[in-house]
C-alpha positions in Angstrom: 0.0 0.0 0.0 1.6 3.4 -1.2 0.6 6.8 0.7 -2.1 7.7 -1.8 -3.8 4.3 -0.3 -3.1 4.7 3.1 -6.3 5.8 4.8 -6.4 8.9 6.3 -3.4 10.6 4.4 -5.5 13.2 3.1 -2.5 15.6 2.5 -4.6 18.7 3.7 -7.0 17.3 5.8 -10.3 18.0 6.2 -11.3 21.7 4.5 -14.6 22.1 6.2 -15.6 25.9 7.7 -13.8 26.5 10.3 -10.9 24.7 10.4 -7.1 25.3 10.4 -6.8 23.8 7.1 -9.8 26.3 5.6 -7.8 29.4 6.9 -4.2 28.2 5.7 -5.6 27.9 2.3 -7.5 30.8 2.5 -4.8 32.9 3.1 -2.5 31.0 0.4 -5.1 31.9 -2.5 -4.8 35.8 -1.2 -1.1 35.8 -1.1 -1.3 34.1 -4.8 -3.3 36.7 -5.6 -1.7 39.9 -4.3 1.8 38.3 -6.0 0.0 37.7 -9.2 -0.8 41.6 -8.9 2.0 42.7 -8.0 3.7 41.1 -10.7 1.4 42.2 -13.8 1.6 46.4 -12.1 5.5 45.9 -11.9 5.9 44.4 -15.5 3.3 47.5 -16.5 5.3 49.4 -14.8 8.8 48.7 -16.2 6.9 48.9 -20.0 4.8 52.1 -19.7 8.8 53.7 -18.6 10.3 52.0 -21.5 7.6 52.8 -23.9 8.2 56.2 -22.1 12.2 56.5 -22.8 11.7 55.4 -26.2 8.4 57.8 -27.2 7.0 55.2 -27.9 4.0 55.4 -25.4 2.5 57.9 -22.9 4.4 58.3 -19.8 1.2 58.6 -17.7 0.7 54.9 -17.9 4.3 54.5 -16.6 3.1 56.8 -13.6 -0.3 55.1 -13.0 1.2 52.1 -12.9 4.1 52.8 -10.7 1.5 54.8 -7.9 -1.0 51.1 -8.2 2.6 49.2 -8.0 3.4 51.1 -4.7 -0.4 50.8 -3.7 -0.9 47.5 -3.7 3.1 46.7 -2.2 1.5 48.8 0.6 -1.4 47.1 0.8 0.8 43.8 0.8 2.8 45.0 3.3 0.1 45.5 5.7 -1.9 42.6 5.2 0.9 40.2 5.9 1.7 42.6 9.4 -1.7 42.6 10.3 -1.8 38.7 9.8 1.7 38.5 12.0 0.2 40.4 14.7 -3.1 38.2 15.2 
């Protein structure tokens, strides 16, 4: 009998409301999510300046994009201190 077999190796356990295994993966999906945002603002970011540099492209987008970067590296920032704290 391998570990996918042996009953009760559920890997996360049980996910209902409530539990420590419902939280844990709760807060994985957000940090997922605020790194998949932060990564899509910074590469927006470092295109609006290079479109920028080369006239090719407004430099507002480079600025918009670099005040939501910092925004939401804030907001990041926060979160995860908040979530330390508790």
């Amino acid at each position: 009998m391998n570990l996918r077999e042996t009953p009760g190796a559920s890997g996360l356990g049980d996910l209902k409301p409530g539990t420590k295994q419902r939280s844990q993966l709760q807060t994985r999906l957000a940090d997922i999510a605020w790194t998949a945002l932060c990564i899509v603002l910074a590469i927006w970011a470092i295109w609006g300046s290079v479109g920028a540099a080369r006239e090719e492209a407004a430099w507002a987008h480079g600025v918009v994009a670099w005040i939501l970067l910092a925004a939401a590296l804030t907001l990041r920032v926060r979160s995860v201190r908040r979530r330390t704290r508790l």
